[in-house]
N, CA, C and O atoms as a DFTB+ gen file, in Angstrom:
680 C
 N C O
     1  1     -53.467      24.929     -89.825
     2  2     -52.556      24.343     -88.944
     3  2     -52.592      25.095     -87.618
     4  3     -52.406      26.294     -87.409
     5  1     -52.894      24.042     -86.718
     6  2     -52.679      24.874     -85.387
     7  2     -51.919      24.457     -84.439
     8  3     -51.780      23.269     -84.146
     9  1     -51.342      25.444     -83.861
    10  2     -49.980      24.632     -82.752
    11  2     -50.529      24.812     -81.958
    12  3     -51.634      25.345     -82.059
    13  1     -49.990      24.437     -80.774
    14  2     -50.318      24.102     -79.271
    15  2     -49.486      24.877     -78.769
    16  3     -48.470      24.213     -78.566
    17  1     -49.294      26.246     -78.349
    18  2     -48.432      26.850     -77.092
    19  2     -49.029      27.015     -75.781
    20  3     -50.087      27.491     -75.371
    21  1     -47.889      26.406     -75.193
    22  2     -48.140      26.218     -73.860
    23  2     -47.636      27.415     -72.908
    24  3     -46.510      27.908     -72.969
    25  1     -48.629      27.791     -72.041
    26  2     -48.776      29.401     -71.551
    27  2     -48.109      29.158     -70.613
    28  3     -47.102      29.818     -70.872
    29  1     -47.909      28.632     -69.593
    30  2     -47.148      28.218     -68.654
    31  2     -45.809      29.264     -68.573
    32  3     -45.117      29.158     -69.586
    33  1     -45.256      30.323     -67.518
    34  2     -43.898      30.832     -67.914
    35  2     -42.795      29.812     -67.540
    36  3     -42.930      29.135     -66.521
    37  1     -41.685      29.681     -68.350
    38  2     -40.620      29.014     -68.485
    39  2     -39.925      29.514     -66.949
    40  3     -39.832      30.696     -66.616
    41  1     -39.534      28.510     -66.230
    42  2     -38.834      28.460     -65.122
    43  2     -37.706      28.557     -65.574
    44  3     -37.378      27.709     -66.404
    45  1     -36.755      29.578     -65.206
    46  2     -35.441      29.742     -65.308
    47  2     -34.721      29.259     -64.515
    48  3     -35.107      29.630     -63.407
    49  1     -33.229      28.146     -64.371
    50  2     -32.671      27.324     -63.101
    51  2     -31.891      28.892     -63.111
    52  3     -31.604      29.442     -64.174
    53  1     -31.643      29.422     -61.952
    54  2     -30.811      30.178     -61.096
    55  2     -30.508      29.558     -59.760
    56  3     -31.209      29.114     -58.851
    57  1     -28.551      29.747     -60.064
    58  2     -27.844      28.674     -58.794
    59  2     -28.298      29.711     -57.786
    60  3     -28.207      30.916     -57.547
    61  1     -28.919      28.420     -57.252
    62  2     -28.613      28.773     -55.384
    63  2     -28.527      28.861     -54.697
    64  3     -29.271      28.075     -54.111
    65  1     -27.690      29.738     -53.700
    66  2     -27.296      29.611     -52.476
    67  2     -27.065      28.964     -51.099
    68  3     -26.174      29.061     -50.255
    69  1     -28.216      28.265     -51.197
    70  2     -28.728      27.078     -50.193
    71  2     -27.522      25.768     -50.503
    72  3     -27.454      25.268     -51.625
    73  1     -26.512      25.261     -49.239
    74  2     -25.707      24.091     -49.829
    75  2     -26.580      23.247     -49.899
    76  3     -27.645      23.220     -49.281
    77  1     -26.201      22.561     -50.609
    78  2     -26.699      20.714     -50.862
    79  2     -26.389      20.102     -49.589
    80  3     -25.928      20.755     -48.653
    81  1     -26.655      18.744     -49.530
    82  2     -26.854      18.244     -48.419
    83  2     -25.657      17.657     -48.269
    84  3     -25.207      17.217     -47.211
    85  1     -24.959      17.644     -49.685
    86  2     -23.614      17.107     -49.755
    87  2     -22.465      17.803     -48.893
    88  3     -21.763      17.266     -48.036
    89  1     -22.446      18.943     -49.269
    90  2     -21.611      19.915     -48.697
    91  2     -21.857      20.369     -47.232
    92  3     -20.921      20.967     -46.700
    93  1     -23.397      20.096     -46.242
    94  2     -23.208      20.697     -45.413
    95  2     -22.892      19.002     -44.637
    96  3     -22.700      19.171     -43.433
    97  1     -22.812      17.675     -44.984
    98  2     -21.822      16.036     -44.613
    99  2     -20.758      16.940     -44.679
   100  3     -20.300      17.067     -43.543
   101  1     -20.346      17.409     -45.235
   102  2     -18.488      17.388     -45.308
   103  2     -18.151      18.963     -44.479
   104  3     -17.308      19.195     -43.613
   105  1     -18.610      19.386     -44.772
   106  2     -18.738      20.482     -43.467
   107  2     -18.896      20.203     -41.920
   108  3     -18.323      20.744     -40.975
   109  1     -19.821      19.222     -41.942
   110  2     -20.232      18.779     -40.415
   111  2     -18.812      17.809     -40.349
   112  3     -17.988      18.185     -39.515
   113  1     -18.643      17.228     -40.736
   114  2     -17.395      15.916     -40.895
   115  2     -16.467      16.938     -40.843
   116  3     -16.421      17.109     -39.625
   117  1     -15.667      17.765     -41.338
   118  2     -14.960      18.596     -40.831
   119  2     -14.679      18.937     -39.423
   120  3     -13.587      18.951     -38.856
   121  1     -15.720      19.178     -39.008
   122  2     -16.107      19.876     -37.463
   123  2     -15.873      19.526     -37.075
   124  3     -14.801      19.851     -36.565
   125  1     -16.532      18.278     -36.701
   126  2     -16.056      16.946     -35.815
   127  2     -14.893      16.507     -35.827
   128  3     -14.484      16.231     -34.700
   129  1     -13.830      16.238     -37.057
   130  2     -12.351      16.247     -37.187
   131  2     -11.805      17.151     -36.359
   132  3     -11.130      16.630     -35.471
   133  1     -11.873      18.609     -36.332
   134  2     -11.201      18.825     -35.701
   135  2     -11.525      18.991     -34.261
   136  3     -10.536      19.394     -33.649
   137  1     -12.267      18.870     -33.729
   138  2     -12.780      18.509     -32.276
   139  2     -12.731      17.650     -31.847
   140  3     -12.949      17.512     -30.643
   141  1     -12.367      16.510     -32.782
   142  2     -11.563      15.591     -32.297
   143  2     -10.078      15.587     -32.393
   144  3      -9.393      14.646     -31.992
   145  1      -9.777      16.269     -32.736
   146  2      -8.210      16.727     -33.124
   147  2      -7.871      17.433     -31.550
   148  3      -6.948      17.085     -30.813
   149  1      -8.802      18.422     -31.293
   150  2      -8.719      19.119     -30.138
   151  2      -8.803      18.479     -29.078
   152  3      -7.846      18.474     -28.304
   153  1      -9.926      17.814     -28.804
   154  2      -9.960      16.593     -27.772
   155  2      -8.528      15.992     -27.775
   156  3      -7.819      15.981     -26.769
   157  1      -8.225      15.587     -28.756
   158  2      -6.923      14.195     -28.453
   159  2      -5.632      14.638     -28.371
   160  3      -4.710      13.837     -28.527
   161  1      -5.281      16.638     -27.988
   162  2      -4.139      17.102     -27.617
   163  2      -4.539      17.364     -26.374
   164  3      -3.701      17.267     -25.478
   165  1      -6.039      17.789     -26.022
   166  2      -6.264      18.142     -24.834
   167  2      -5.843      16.813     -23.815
   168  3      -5.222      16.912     -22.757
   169  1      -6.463      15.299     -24.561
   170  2      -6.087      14.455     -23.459
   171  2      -4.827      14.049     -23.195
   172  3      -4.527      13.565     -22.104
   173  1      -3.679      14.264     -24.508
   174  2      -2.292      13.940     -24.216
   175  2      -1.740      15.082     -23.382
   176  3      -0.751      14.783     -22.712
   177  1      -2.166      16.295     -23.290
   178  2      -1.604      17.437     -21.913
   179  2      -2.358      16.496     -20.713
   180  3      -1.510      16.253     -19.856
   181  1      -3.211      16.099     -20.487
   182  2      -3.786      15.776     -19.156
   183  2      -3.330      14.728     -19.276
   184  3      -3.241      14.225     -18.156
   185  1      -2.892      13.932     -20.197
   186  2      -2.024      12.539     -19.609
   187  2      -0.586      12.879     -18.738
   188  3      -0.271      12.462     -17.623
   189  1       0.273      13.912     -19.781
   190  2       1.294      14.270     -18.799
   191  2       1.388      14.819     -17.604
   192  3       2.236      14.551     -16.753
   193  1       0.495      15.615     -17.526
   194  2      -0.056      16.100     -16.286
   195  2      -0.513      15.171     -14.964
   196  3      -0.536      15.439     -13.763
   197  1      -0.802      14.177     -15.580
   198  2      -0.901      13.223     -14.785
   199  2       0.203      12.460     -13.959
   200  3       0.263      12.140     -12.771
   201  1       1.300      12.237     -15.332
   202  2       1.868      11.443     -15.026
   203  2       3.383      11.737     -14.108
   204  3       4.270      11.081     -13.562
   205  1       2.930      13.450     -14.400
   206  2       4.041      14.530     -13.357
   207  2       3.443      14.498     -11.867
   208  3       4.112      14.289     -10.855
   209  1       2.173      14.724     -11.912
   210  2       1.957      14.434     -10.294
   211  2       1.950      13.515      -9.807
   212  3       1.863      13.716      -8.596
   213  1       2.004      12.273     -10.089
   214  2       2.230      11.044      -9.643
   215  2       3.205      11.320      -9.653
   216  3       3.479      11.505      -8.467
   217  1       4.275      11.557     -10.384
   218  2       5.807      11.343      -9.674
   219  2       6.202      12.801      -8.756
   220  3       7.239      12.930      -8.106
   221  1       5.441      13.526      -8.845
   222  2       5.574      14.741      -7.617
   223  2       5.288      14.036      -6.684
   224  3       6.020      14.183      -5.705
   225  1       4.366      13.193      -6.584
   226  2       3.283      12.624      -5.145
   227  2       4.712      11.476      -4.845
   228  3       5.262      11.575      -3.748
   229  1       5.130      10.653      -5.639
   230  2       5.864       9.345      -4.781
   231  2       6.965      10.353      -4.324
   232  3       7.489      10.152      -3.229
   233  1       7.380      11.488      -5.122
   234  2       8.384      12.524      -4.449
   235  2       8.264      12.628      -2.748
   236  3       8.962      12.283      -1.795
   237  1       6.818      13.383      -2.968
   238  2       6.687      13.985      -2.046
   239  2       6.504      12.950      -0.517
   240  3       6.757      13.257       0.648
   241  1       5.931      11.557      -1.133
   242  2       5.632      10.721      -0.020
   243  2       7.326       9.771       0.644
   244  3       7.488       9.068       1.641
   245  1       8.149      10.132      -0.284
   246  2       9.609       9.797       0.241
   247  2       9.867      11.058       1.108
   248  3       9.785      10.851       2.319
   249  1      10.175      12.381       0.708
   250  2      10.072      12.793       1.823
   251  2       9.493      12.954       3.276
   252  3       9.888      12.919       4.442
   253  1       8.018      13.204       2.362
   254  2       7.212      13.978       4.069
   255  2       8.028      12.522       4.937
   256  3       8.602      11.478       4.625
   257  1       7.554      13.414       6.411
   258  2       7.221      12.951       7.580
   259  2       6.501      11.847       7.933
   260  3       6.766      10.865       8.626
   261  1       5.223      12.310       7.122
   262  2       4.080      11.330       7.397
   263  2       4.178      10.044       7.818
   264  3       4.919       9.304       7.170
   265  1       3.384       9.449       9.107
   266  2       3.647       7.643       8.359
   267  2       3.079       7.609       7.357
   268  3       2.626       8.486       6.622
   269  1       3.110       6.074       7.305
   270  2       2.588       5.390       5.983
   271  2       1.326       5.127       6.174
   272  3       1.072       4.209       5.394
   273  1       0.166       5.466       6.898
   274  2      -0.737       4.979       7.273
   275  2      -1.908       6.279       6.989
   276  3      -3.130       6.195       7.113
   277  1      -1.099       7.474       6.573
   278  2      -1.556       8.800       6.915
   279  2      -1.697       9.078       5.480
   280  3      -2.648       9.605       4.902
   281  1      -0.554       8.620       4.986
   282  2      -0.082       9.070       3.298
   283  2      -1.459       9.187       2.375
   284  3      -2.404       8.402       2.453
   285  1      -1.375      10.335       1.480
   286  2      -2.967       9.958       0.680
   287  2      -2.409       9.240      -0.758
   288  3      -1.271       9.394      -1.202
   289  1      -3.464       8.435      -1.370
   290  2      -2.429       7.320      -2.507
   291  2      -3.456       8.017      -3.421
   292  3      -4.512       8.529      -3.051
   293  1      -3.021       7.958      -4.550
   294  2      -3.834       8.515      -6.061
   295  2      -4.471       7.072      -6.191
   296  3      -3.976       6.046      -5.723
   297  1      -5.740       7.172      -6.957
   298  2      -5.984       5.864      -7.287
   299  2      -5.261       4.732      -8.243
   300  3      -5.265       3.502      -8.273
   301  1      -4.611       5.831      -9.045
   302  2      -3.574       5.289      -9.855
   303  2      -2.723       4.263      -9.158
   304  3      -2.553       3.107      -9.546
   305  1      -2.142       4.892      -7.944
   306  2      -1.275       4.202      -7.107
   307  2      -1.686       3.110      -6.383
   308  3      -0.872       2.226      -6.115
   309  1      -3.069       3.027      -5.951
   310  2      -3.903       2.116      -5.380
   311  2      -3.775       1.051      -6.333
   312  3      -3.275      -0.052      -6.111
   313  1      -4.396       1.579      -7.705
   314  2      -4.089       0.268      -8.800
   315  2      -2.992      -0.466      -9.234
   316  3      -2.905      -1.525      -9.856
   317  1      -2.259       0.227      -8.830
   318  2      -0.435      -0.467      -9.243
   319  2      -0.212      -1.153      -8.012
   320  3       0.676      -2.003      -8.074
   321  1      -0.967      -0.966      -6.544
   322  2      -0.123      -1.246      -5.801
   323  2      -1.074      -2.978      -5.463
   324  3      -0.674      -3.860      -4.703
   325  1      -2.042      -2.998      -6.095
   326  2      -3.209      -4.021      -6.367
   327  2      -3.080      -4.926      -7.080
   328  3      -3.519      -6.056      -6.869
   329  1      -2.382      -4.521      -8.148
   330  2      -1.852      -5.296      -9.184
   331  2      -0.660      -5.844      -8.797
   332  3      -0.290      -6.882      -9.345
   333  1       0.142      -5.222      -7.771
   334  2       1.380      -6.056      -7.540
   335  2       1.018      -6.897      -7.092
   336  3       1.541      -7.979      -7.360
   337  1      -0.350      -6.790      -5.944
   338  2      -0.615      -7.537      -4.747
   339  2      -0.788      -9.290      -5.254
   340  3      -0.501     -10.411      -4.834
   341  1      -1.452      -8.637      -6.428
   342  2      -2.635     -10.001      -6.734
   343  2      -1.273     -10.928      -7.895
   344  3      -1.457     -12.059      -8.346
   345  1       0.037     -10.057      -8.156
   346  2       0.971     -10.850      -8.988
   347  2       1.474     -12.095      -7.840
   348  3       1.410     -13.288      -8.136
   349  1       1.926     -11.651      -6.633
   350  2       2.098     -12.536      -5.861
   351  2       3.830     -12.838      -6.243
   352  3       4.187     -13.925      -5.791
   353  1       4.395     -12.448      -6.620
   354  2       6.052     -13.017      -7.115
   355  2       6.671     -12.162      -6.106
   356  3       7.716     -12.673      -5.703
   357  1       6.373     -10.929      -5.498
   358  2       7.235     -10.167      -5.351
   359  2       7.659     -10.173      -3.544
   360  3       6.869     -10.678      -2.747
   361  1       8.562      -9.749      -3.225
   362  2       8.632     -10.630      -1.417
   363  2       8.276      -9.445      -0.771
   364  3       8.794      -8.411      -1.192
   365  1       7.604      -9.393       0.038
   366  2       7.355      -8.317       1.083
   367  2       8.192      -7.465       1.666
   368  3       8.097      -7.965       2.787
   369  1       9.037      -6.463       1.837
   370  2      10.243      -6.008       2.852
   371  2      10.097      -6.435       3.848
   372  3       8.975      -6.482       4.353
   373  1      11.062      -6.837       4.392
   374  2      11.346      -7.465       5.768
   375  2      10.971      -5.823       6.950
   376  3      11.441      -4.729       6.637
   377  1      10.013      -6.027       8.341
   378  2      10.349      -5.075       8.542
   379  2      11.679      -5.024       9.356
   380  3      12.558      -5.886       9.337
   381  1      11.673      -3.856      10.079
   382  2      13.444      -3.923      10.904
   383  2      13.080      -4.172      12.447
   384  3      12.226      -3.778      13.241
   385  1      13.946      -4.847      12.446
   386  2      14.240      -5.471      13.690
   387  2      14.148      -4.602      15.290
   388  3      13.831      -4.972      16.420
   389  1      14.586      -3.322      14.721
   390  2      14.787      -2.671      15.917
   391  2      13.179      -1.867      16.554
   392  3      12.997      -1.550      17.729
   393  1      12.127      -1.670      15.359
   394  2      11.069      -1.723      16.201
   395  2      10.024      -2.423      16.573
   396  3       8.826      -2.152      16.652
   397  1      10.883      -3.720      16.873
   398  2       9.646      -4.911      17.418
   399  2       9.776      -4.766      19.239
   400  3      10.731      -4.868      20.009
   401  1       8.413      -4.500      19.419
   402  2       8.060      -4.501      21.140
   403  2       8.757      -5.898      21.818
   404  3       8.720      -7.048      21.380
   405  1       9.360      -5.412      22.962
   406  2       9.690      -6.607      23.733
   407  2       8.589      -7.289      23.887
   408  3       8.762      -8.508      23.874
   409  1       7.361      -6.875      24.048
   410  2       6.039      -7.650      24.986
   411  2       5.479      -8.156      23.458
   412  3       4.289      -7.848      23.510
   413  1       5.676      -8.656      22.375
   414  2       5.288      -9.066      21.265
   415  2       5.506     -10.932      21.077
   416  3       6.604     -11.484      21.018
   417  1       4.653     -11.377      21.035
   418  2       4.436     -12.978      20.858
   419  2       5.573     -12.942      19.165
   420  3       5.493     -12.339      18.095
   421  1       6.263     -13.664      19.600
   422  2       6.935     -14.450      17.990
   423  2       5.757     -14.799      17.125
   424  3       4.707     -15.311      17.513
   425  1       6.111     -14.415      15.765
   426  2       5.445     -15.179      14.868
   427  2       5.795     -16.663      14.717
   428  3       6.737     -17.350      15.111
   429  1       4.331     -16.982      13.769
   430  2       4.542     -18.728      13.835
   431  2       5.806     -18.949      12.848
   432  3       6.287     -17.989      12.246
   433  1       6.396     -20.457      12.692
   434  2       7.586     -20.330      11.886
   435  2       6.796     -20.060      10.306
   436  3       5.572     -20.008      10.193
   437  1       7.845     -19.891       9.051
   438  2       7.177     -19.936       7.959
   439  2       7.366     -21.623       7.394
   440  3       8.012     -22.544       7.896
   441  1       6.791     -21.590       6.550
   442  2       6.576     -23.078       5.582
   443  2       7.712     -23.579       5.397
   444  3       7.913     -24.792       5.452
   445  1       8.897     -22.429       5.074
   446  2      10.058     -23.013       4.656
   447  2      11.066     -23.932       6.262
   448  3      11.834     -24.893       6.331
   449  1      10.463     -22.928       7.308
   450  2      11.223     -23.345       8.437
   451  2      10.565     -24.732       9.027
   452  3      11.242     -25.575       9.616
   453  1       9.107     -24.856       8.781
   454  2       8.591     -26.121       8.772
   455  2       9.044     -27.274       8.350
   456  3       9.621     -28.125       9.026
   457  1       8.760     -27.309       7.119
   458  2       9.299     -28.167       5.880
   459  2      10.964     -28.990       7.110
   460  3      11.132     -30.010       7.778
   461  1      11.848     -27.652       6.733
   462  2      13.328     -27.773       7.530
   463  2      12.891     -29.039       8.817
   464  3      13.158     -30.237       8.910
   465  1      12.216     -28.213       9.566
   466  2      12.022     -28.986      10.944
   467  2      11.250     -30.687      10.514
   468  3      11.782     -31.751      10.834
   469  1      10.057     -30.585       9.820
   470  2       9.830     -32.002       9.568
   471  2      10.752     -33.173       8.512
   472  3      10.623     -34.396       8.471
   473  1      11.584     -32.386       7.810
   474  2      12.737     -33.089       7.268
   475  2      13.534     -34.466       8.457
   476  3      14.737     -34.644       8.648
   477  1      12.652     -35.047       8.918
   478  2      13.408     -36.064       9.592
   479  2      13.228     -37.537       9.129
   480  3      12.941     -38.504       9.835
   481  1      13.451     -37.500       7.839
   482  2      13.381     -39.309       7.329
   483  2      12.004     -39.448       6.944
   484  3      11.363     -40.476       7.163
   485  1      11.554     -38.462       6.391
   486  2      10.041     -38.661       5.896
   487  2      10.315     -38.120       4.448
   488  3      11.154     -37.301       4.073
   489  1       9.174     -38.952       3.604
   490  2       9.160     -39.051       2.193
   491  2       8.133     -37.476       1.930
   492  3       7.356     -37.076       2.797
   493  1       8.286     -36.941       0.933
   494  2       7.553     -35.711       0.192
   495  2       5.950     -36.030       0.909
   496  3       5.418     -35.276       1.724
   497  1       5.430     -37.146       0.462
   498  2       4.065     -37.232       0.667
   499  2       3.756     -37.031       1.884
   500  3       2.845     -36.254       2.166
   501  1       4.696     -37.918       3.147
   502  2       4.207     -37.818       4.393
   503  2       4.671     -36.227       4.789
   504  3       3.801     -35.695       5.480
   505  1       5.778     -35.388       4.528
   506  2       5.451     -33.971       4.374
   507  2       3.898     -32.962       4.063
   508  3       3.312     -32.227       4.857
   509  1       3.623     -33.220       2.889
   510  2       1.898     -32.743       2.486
   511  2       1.485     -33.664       3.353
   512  3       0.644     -32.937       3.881
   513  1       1.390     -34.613       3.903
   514  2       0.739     -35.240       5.303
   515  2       0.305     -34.375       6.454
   516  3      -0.748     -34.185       7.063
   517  1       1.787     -33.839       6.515
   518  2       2.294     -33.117       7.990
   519  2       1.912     -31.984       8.162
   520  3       1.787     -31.430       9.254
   521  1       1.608     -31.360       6.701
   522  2       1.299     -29.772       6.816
   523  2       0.147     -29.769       5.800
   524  3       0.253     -29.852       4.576
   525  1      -1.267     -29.630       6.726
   526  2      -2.677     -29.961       6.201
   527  2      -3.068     -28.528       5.736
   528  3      -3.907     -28.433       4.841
   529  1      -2.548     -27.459       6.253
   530  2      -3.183     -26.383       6.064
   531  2      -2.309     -25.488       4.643
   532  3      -2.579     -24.337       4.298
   533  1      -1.395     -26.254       4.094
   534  2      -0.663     -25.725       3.005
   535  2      -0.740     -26.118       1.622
   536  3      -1.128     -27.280       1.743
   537  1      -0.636     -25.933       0.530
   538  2      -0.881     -26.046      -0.540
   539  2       0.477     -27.434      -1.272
   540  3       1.693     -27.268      -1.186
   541  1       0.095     -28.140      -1.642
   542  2       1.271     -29.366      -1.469
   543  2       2.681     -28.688      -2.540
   544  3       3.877     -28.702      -2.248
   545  1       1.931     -28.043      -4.019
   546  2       3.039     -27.244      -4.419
   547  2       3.705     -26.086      -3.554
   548  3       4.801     -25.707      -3.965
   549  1       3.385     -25.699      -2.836
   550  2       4.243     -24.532      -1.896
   551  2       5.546     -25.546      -1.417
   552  3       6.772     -25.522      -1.525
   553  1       4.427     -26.524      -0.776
   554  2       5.428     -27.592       0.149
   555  2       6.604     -28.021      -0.945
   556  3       7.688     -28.062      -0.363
   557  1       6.702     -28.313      -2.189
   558  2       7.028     -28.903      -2.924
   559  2       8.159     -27.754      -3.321
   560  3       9.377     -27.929      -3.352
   561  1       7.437     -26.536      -3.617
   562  2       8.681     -25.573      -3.732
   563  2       9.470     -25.212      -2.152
   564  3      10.514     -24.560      -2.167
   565  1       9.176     -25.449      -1.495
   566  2       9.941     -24.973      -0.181
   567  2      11.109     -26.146      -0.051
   568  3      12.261     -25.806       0.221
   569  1      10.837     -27.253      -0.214
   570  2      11.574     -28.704      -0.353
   571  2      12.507     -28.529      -1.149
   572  3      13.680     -28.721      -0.827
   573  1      12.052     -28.048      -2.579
   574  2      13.376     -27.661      -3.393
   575  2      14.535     -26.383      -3.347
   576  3      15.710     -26.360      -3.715
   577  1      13.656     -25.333      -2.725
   578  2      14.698     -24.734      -2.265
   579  2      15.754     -24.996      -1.105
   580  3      16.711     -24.270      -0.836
   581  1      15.440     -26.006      -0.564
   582  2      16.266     -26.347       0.858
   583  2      17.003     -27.283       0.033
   584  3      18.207     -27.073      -0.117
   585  1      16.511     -28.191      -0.472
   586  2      17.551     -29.052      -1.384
   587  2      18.947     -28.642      -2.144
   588  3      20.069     -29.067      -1.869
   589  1      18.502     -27.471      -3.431
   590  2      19.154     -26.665      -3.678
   591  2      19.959     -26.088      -2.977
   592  3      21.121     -26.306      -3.321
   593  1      19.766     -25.040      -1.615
   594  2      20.011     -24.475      -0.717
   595  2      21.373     -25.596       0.154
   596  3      22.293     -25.176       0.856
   597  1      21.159     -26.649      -0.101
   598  2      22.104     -27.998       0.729
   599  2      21.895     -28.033       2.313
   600  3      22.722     -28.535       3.074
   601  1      20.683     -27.438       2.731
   602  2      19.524     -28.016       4.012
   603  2      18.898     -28.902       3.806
   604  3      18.074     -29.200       4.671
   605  1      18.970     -29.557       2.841
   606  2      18.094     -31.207       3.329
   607  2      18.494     -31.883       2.422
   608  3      18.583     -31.448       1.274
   609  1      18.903     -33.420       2.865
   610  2      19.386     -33.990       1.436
   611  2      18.648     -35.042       1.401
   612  3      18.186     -35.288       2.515
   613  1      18.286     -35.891       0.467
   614  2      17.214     -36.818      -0.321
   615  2      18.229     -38.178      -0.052
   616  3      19.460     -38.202      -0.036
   617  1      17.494     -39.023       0.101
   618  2      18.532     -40.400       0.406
   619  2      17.484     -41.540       0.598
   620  3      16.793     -41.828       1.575
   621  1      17.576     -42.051      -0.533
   622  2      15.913     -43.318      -0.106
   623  2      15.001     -42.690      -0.624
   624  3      14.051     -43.462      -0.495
   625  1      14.614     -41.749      -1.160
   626  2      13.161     -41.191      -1.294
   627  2      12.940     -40.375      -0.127
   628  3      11.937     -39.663      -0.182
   629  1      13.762     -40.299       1.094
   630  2      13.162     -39.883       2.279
   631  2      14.395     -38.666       2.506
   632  3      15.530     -38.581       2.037
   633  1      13.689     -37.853       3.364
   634  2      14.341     -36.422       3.385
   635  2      14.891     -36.207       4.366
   636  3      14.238     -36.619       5.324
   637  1      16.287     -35.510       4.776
   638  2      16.564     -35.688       5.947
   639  2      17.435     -34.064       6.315
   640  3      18.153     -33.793       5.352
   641  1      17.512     -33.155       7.255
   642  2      18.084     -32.030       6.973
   643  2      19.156     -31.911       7.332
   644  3      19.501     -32.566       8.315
   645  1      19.725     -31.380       6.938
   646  2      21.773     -31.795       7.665
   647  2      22.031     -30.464       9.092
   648  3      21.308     -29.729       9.765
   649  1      23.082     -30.682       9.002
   650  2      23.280     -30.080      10.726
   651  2      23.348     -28.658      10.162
   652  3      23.618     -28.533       8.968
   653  1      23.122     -27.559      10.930
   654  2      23.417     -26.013      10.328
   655  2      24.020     -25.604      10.417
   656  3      23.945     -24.405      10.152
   657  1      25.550     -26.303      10.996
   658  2      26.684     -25.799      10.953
   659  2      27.355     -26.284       9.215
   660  3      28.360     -25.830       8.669
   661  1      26.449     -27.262       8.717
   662  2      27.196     -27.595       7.331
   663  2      27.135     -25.815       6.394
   664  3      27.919     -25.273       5.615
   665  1      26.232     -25.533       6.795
   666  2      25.588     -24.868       5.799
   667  2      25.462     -23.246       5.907
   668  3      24.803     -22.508       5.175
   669  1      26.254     -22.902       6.992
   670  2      26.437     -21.938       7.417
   671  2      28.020     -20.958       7.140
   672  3      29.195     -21.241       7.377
   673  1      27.506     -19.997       6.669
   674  2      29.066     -19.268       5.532
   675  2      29.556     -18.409       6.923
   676  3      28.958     -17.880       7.860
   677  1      31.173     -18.591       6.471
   678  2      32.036     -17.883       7.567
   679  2      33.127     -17.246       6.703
   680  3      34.021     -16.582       7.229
């Protein structure tokens, strides 16, 4: 009887040291957690930070001196003030009266003072007739506010504006 031994020396498994590929995923994934952890306190300090000098800056631009022409705007402020622009709801400040140049041409009337003035026995349509360069809903809202307002009253279909002593508070 003869056996077969195989000469070969027996490899012994000894753990080691080297991680698996498993452990150095969750290690790296770690890392990145918290560097993103770090990142996303770092950007909430620079948000507040932000949002203090902007209100230092409208501070500071109520005080200074400066005109308004001089003032430096954050872009932030540029964008808010862009976004109002393009909302369109909001009314312009009137400026004041007391520094308009004597040697200054009047402005033209507005739509609403138009509207008023062609209010003489003419129907809505021949109005958008009258005023080619305006948008017929403007015309249409300017009409109703004078209506409302009790500057023009409707009689026939046709529009007519009443005297401005009706309508004038004492």
């Amino acid at each position: 009887m003869i056996i077969a031994i195989d000469l070969k020396p027996l490899k012994a498994t000894m753990p080691t040291t080297k991680p698996t590929i498993l452990d150095q995923i969750t290690a790296e994934k770690t890392k990145v957690s918290e560097r993103l952890a770090r990142l996303d306190t770092d950007r909430a300090t620079v948000a507040t930070q932000l949002t203090d000098l902007e209100t230092a800056e409208r501070v500071l631009t109520r005080v200074s001196k400066t005109p308004p022409a001089r003032r430096p705007t954050s872009a932030a402020a540029a964008e808010a003030k862009a976004a109002t622009a393009t909302r369109g709801r909001g009314r312009l400040p009137k400026a004041p009266t007391s520094s308009k140049s004597a040697g200054r041409e009047p402005s033209p009337p507005s739509l609403g003072e138009r509207v008023l003035a062609l209010a003489t026995g003419r129907t809505r349509r021949e109005l958008y007739l009258a005023c080619p360069n305006d948008r017929p809903n403007h015309i249409g809202m300017a009409v109703q506010r004078h209506l409302r307002a009790g500057r023009i009253q409707e009689r026939d279909g046709k529009l007519y504006a009443t005297s401005p002593a009706a309508h004038t508070t004492g």
